[in-house]
N, C-alpha and C positions, 0 to 999 in steps of 0.2 A: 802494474804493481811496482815497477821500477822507481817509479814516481812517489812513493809510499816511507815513510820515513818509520813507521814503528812495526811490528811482527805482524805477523800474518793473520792471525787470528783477531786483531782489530782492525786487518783490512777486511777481512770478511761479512764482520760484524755491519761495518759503514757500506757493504756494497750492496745495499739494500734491494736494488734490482737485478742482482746478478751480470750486472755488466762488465765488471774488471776494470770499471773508468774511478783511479778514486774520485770519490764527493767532492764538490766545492764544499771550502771553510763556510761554515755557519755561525753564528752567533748568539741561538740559541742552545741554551743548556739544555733542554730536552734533545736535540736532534744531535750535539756534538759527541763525537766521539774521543775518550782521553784514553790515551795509549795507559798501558802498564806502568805503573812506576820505572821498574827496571830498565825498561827501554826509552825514558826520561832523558835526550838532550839537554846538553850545558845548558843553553839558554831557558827551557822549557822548564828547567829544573832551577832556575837562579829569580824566573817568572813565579812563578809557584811561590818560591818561597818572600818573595817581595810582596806579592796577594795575599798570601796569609799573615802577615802583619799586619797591612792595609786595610784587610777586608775585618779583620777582628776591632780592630781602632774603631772604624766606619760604626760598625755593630753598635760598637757598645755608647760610642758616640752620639748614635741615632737614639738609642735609648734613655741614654741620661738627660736629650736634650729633649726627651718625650715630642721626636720626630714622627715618631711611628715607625713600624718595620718597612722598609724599602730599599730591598735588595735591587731589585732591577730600576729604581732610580740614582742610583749611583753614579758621578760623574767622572770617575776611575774604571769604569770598565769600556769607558767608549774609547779614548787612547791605550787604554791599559800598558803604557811603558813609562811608567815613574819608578824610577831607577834602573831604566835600561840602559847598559855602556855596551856598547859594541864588540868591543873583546868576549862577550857571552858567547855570541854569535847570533843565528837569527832571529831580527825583532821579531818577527811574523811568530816563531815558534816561541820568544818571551813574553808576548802577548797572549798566545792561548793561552802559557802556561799562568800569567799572572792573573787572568778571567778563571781559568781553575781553579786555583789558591782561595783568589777575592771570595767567590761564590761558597768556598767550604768552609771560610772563616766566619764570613759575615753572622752565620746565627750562632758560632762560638761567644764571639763578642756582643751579641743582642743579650743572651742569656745567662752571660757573665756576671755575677752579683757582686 
């Protein structure tokens, strides 16, 4: 649990086998687990909100240009650090948090009239 950056109750959550080892990062949204807001690091927290700009643009983008809906073809969540600066701190944690963000806005911005 040492190893665990956010509370307890979302390590528990992720420790699916009861082993105490946290989970390797995932990249799917079904399987990842996002901490609490509250307990939101700089960087996770500066990720997030970089994604939700991102991910609503993408949206509404996809739509206008009658792309069709295509969340998970998005070319922004494979690096996911477009506007990462270092002083955040780490990319690894600006990355979930901006694949957070992206995934919450996207059908904000698809559905946006």
């Amino acid at each position: 649990m040492s190893e665990w950056q956010w509370d307890r109750e979302s390590f528990d959550r992720a420790d699916r086998n009861g082993d105490r080892v946290p989970p390797r990062p995932s990249f799917s949204a079904s399987e990842k687990v996002t901490p609490g807001e509250g307990s939101w690091s700089q960087a996770y927290r500066a990720g997030y909100e970089r994604g939700q700009i991102e991910g609503r643009t993408a949206g509404r983008e996809d739509r206008d240009r009658n792309q069709g809906y295509d969340l998970d073809g998005q070319r922004e969540l494979e690096t996911a650090d477009s506007g990462y600066e270092a002083r955040a701190g780490s990319r690894t944690e600006y990355q979930d948090g901006y694949r957070h963000g992206f995934r919450a806005a996207y059908p904000e911005g698809w559905n946006r009239r």
